[in-house]
C-alpha positions, 0 to 999 in steps of 0.5 A, spaced: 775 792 896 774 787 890 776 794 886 782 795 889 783 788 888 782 787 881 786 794 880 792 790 883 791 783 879 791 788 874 797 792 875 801 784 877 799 783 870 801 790 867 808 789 870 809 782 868 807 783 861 812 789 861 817 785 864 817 781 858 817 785 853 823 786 850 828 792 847 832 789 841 837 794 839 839 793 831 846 790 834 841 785 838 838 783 831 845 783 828 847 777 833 841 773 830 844 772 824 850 768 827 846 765 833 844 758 833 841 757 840 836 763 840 833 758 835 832 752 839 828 756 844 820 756 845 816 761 841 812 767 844 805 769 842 805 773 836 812 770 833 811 769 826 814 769 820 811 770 812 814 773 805 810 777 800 813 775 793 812 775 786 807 769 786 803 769 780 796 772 784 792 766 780 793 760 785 787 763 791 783 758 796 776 758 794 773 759 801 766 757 799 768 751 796 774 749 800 778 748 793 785 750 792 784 754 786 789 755 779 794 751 785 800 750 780 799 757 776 806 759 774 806 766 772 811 768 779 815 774 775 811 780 777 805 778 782 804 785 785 798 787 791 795 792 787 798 799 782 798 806 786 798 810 780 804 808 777 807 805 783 807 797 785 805 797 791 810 789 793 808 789 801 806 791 806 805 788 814 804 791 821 811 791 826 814 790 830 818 786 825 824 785 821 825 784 814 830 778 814 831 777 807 832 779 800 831 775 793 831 777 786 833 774 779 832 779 776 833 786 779 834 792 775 834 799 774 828 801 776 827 803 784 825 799 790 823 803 796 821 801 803 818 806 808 817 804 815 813 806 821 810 811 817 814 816 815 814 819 808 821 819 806 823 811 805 828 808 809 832 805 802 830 808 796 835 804 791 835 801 784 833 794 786 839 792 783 842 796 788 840 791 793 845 786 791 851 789 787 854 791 794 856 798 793 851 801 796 851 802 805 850 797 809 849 792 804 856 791 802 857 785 806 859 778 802 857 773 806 850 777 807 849 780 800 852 776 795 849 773 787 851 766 786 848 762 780 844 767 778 841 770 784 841 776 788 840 775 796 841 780 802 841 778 808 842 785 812 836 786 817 832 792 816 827 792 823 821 797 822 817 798 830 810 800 827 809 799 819 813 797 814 811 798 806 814 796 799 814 800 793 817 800 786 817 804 779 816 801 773 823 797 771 825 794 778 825 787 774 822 780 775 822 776 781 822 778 788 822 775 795 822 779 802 822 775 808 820 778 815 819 775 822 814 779 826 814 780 834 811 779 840 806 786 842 809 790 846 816 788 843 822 794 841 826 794 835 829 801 833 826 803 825 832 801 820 836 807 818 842 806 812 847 810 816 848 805 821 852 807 828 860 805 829 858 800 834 853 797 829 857 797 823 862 793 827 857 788 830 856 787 822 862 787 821 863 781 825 857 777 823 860 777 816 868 775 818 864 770 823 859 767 816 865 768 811 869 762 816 865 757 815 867 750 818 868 746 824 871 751 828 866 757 824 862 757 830 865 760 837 866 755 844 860 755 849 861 757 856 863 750 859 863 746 853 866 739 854 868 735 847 867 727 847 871 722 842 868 716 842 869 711 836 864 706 834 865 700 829 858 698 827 856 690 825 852 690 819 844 690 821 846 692 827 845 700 832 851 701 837 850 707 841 855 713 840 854 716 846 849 717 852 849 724 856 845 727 862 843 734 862 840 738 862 844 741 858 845 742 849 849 738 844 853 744 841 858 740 836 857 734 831 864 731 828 865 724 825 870 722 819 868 716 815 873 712 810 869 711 803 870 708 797 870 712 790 865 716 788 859 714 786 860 708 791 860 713 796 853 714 796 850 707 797 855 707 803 852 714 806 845 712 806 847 705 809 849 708 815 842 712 819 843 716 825 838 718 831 838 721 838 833 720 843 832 725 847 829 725 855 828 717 854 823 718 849 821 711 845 822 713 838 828 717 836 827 726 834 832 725 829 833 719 824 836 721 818 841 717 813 849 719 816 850 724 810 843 727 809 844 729 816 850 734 815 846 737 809 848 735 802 847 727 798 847 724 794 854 722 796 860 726 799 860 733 796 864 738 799 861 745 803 861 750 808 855 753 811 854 756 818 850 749 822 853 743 816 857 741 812 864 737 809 871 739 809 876 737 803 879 732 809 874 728 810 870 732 816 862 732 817 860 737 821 854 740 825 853 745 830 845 745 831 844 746 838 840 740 841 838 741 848 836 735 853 835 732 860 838 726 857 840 724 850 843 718 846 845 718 840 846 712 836 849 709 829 845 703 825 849 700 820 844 697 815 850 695 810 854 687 809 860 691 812 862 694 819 863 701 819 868 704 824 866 711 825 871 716 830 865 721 833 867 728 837 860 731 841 861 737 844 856 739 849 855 745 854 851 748 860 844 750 858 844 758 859 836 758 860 832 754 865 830 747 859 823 749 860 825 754 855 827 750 849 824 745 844 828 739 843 832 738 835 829 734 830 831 732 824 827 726 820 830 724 813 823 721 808 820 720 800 814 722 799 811 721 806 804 724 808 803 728 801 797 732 800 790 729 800 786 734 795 786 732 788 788 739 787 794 739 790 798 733 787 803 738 785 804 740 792 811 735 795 811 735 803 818 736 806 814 737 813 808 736 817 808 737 825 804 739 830 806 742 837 809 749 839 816 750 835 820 753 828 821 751 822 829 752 821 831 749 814 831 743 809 836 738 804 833 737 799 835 731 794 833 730 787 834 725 782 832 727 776 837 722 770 833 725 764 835 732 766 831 738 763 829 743 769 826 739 775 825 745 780 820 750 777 816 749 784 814 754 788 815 753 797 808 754 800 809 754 808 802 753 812 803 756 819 797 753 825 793 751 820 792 757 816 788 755 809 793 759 804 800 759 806 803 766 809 809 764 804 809 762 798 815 763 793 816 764 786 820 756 784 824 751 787 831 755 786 829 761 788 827 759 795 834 756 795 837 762 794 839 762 786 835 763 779 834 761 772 835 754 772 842 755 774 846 747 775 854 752 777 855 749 785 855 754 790 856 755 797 854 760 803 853 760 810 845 760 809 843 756 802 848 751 797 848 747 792 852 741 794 852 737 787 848 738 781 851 734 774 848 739 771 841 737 773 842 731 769 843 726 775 843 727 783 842 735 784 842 737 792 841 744 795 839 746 803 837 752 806 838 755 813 832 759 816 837 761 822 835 769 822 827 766 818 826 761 822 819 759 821 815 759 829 808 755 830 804 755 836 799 749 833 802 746 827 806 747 821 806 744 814 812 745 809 811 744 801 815 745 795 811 744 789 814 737 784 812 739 777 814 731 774 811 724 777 816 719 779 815 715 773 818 721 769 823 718 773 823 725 778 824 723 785 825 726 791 828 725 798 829 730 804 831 732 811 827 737 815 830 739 821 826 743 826 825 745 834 819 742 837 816 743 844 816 736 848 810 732 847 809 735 839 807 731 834 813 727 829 810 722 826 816 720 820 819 713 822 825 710 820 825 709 812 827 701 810 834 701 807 830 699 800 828 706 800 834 709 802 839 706 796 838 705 789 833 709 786 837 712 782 838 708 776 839 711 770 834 709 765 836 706 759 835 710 752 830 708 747 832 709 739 827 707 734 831 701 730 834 703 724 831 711 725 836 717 723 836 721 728 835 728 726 840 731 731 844 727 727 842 730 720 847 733 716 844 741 714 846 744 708 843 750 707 837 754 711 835 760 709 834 763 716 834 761 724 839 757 728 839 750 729 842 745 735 840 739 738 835 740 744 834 734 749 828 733 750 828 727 757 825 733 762 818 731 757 813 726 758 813 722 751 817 717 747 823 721 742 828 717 739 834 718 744 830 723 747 833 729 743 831 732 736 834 736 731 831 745 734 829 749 729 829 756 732 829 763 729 826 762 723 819 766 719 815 764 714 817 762 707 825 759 711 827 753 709 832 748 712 835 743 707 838 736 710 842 731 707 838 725 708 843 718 707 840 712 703 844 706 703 842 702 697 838 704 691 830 701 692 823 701 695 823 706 701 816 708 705 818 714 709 816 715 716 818 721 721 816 723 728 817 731 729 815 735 736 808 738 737 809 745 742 805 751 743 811 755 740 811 750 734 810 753 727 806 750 720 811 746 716 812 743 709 816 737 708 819 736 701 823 730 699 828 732 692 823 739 691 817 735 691 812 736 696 810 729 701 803 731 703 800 738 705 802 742 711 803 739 718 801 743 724 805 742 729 802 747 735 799 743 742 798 746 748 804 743 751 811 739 748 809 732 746 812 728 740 807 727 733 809 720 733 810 717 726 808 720 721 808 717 713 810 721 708 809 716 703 812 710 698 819 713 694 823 710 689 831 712 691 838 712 689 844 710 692 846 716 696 844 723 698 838 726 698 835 732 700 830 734 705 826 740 705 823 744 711 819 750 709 815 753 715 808 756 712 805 760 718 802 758 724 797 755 728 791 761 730 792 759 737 800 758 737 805 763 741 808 765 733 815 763 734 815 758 728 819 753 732 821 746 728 822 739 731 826 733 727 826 726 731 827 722 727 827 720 719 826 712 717 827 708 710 823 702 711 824 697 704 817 698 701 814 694 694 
């Protein structure tokens, strides 16, 4: 008896779990590129999503000691798990999953193949190059498969039941990310062919009209959808409430229009104003954010279109994040000296599955809130820390960096139920947004944008949507992307992560203090050495090989005159550079100038009229720093122009033979 019983309790299970399972047809998986409920439902067991990249293979997490090991390495070009004779292998993860997303800044001539469950004839076998050129089937739609800013995206599923493995030759480029979801066991998904069936082409096809149409209408009514249009005129220090609804159902639609002033005034006006929605009588809000940095972009009002956010040319902030409640209030606070009316429209629909389903939508604005603790750590720069059952879904990162220079050489690191080495770890910050090289060209998409940029000189805004990879956790998940420069540089950093968690998670991030929010973004003022030439400013009179250019040097640590010098690249040993060096009135004069240290940096000779000042200067050091004030001697000078002379002589043993040459600044102080 107790045998039979076990038998049946066992078959009970057997159904259950069957019946659970599911069968995802490639145009089930293509839905999802468009499907912005699916990621408010709760994960299942064996939900996952990772990424192999190129990362440099230096960082590791020592487990003996605990320590994370070379953490900030940065060599993130062709980080590979191992050669298989001359093959790389780039990949490999058990199914069943899905390849969600494709990402290289470099991909050239050299073939990338992708074998799946088994098989010994890849799936796709391209010059990597021809992963993002659209001329090769089906990777030919541009709202999924598309170069912006230097870099080469595709967001085309490739599902894969049992295996997937990534290889490529010799001359695939530099750069790689392939992002992949997992499935729950027992889940199936048909192995990715490139010769798709009619029915998939069109359901393809769709997903790409519908992604290129982007806006407040881009995404199609729910069944059952209701729209409200409150308008709230808000006191200043004041909250009023927008609008309170009873469920359960979902919040579809966010609309508001705002009068503002003129840039950059906006900006203030933006981060003034603060959103929140409390969901089921909780106490503290799920979403609290500055009113712009909610729809995904600051500072200011930036126009964009993406699939859940953006800001049309007439003025129209939008969502389409779907938001599931019991009960929800969504409220304004207005922490200006002016009262803001705000004409609102929130659309809202039946649940389709029981609420018990589904996570509840948050959304929280911070600086610098719950940073790492290790020491060796400090590069890391969190943009979330939750724990609970849920998924990441994306980030609005907002930089202020005034002196310009590349601020984004960091890489995202996601940590997912507490696992000790991040299952994705990029390549840099602009990569994980879906550029490359630096690029400041402002560019929109359905999934990842740059909203403004001052050619990376000032306010710089990017986000990125995980709508197909999404990151699910059971227990918890910690997001960071790595801040190569301190605060002080200044390098700040402001952002919005936005995240489905089950009821009773853990969102400690609190409303930020207006003092906070506003007018950190002072543009530091620009020292000069009192009376110094400028090098940048010099007159050339000959040089005998290389180039020459004014560099900006505000992205480095140290004090230059101006905070840019006289470049010298190009050159070899035995050139020579001649400057005019201007002298007002004849006289006494002590000579003193400032050059530039690097590791690239070459031996130089200073010559004043043909005569040599001193013996050679070494200008290598492990990293960008300014000489500070070097004497060159007392000189009796005429009025009028005088020649200096730049001769490089060799180079530092341990220097990156470059014989590069810095000129901050000259000084003629009167003398005896």
């Amino acid at each position: 008896m107790r045998t039979l019983l076990s038998l049946m309790v066992g078959t009970v299970l057997c159904c259950q779990w069957s019946a659970q399972a599911e069968t995802l047809t490639y145009v089930d998986l293509v839905k999802r590129l468009t499907s912005l409920e699916r990621l408010a439902t709760l994960p299942e067991p064996g939900e996952g999503c990772a990424q192999w990249s190129s990362y440099d293979r230096n960082s590791k997490y020592d487990e003996t000691t605990g320590k994370y090991v070379d953490w900030a390495a940065n060599g993130d070009g062709g980080g590979i798990i191992r050669k298989e004779g001359e093959q790389l292998v780039f990949a490999e993860m058990d199914g069943p999953g899905c390849i969600w997303r494709i990402w290289s800044a470099a991909p050239q001539n050299g073939h990338v193949r992708i074998f799946l469950d088994g098989a010994e004839t890849p799936a796709v076998d391209l010059p990597f190059i021809g992963y993002f050129d659209k001329k090769n089937e089906p990777f030919t739609h541009p709202a999924l498969v598309h170069e912006v800013s230097k870099g080469g995206n595709n967001y085309v599923p490739i599902p894969y039941q049992k295996s997937c493995k990534i290889t490529a030759d010799p001359g695939w480029g530099n750069y790689f990310h392939f992002t992949y979801g997992t499935f729950p066991a027992g889940t199936q998904v048909p192995t990715f062919k490139r010769e798709l069936t009619p029915d998939e082409s069109a359901a393809l096809a769709a997903a790409d009209k519908l992604l290129s149409n982007c806006g407040p209408e881009g995404v199609p009514a729910y069944a059952g959808q209701q729209t409200d249009k409150p308008t709230v005129t808000v006191a200043p220090g004041q909250t009023a409430k927008v609008i309170d609804l009873r469920g359960p159902q979902a919040i579809t639609g966010i609309r508001a229009k705002l009068d503002l002033p003129e840039s950059p005034a906006d900006r203030t006006l933006l981060r003034e104003l603060a959103l929140q929605i409390k969901w089921d009588g909780e106490a503290q809000p799920s979403v609290w954010t500055p009113f712009g940095d909610f729809f995904g972009t600051a500072a200011g009002a930036n126009r964009y279109l993406s699939l859940p956010s953006g800001l049309t040319d007439d003025g129209t902030w939008y969502s389409h994040w779907y938001m599931p409640f019991r009960a929800a209030t969504v409220e304004l606070t207005n922490d200006g000296t002016e009262p803001r009316t705000v004409p609102f429209e929130i659309s809202h629909a039946p649940l389709t599955k029981p609420l018990d389903q589904y996570g509840r939508f948050h959304a929280k604005w911070h600086r610098d809130a719950f940073l790492p603790k290790e020491p060796e750590r400090a590069i890391d720069w969190t943009m979330l820390t939750t724990q609970g059952r849920g998924r990441f879904c994306g980030v609005m990162l907002n930089v202020w960096n005034p002196k310009g220079g590349w601020w984004g050489e960091g890489d995202e690191k996601f940590f997912v139920d507490g696992e000790k080495f991040p299952s994705t770890i990029g390549t840099g910050s602009e990569d994980y947004f879906g550029y490359a090289w630096c690029c400041p060209d402002l560019f929109q998409n359905c999934y990842h944008n740059q909203t403004i940029s001052q050619g990376n000189k000032g306010h710089v805004c990017v986000n990125r949507w995980h709508i197909t990879d999404e990151v699910p956790f059971q227990t918890s998940f910690e997001g960071f992307i790595e801040k190569y420069y301190p605060n002080a540089k200044p390098s700040n950093h402001a952002c919005v992560s936005y995240w489905y968690l089950a009821p009773g998670g853990t969102d400690l991030y609190e409303a930020v203090s207006l003092d906070e929010r506003v007018g950190y973004w002072v543009t530091p003022e620009v020292q000069h050495v009192k009376g110094a030439l400028e090098g940048e400013q010099l007159k050339i009179l000959a040089k005998t090989g290389g180039n020459t250019q004014e560099q900006d040097l505000g992205n480095h640590e140290g004090e230059w005159s101006g905070e840019s010098h006289l470049w010298w690249t190009g050159g070899k040993p035995g050139d020579k550079l001649d400057l005019a060096l201007p002298v007002a009135a004849a006289g006494t004069y002590k000579l003193t100038a400032q050059l530039t240290k690097a590791r690239d940096y070459g031996i130089v000779q200073v010559y004043l009229d043909g005569q040599k000042l001193g013996d050679p200067v070494d200008l290598y050091n492990n990293g960008v720093i300014p000489t500070g004030a070097l004497q060159f001697g007392t000189h009796t000078l005429t009025a009028g122009d005088h020649k200096l002379t730049v001769e490089i002589t060799g180079a530092n043993d341990q220097a990156v033979k470059a014989y590069m040459f810095g000129l901050d600044y000259v000084l003629l102080e009167a003398g005896e």
